[in-house]
GUBAZA-347898 format. One record per residue (C-alpha): x, y, z; residue in three letters. Coordinates in steps of 0.001 Angstrom, whole numbers, m for minus. Example, Ala and Ser with C-alpha at 12.3 -4.5 7.8 and 13.67 -1.06 7.14 Angstrom:
+---------+---------+---------+------+
!       X !       Y !       Z ! resn !
+---------+---------+---------+------+
!   12300 !   m4500 !    7800 !  ALA !
!   13670 !   m1060 !    7140 !  SER !
+---------+---------+---------+------+
***
This chain:
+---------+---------+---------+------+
!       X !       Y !       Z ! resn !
+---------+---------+---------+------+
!   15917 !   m4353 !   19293 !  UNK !
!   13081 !   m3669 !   21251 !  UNK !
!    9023 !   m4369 !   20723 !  UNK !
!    8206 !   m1593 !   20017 !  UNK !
!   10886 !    m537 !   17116 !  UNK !
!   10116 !   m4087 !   15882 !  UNK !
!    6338 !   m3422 !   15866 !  UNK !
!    6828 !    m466 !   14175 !  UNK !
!    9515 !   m1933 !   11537 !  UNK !
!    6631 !   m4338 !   10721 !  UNK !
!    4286 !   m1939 !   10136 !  UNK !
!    6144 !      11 !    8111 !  UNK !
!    7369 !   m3579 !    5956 !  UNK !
!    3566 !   m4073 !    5752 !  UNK !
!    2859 !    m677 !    4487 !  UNK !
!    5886 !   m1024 !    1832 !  UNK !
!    4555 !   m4326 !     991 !  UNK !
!     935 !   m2743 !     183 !  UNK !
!    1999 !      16 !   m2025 !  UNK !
!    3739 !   m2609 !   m4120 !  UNK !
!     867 !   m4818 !   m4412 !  UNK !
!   m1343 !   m1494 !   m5487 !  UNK !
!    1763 !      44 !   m7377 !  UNK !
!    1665 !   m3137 !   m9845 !  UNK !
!   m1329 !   m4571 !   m9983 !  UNK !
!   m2648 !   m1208 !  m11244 !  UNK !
!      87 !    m755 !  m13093 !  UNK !
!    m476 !   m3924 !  m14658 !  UNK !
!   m4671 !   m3720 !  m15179 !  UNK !
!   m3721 !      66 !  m16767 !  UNK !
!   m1155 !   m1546 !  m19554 !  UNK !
!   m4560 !   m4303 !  m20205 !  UNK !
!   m6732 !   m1482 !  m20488 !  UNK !
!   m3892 !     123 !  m23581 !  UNK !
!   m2443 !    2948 !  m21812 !  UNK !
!     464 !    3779 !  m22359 !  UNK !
!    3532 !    3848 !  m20074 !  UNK !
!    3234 !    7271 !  m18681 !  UNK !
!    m557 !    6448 !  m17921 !  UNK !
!      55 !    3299 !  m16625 !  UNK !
!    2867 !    5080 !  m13998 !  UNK !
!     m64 !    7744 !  m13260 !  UNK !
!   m2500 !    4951 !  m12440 !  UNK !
!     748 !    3442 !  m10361 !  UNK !
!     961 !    6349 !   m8136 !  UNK !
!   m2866 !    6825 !   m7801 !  UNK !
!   m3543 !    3303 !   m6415 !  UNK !
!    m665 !    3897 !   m3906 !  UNK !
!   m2559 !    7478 !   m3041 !  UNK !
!   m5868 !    5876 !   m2787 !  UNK !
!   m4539 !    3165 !    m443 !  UNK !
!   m7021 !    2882 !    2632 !  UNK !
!   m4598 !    2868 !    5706 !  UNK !
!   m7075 !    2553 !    8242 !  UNK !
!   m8259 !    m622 !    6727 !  UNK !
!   m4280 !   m1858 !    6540 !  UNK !
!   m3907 !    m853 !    9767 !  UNK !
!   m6980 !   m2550 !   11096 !  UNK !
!   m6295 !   m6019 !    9090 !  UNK !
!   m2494 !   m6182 !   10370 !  UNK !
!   m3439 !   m5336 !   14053 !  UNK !
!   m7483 !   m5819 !   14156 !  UNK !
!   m7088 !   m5151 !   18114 !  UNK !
!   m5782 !   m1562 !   17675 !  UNK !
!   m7569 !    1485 !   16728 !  UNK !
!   m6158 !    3775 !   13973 !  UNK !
!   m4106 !    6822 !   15113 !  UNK !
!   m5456 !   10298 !   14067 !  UNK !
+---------+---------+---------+------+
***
């Protein structure tokens, strides 16, 4: 496999990885805060839209600027 299709298998594991984290720990806060299931899935989904990928991008490779 080369570099580069590794590099970019990792970023894409990294990115997976992050959505997850936000996916459940907002998922998780929303069910403490009494919503109910459907809320907590909508609160889910909105921490994985609100993810800042220039700032994932920057703290897995700080050497490389974001792509437009």
């Amino acid at each position: 496999m080369s570099s580069k299709l590794q590099s970019n298998r990792d970023l894409a594991e990294a990115i997976r990885q992050a959505c997850i984290a936000a996916a459940l720990e907002a998922h998780e806060q929303a069910g403490v805060s009494g919503l109910c299931q459907e809320g907590r899935w909508e609160v889910a989904i909105d921490a994985i839209r609100s993810l800042d990928l220039g700032a994932l991008l920057a703290q897995i490779d700080p050497g490389d600027e974001p792509h437009a």
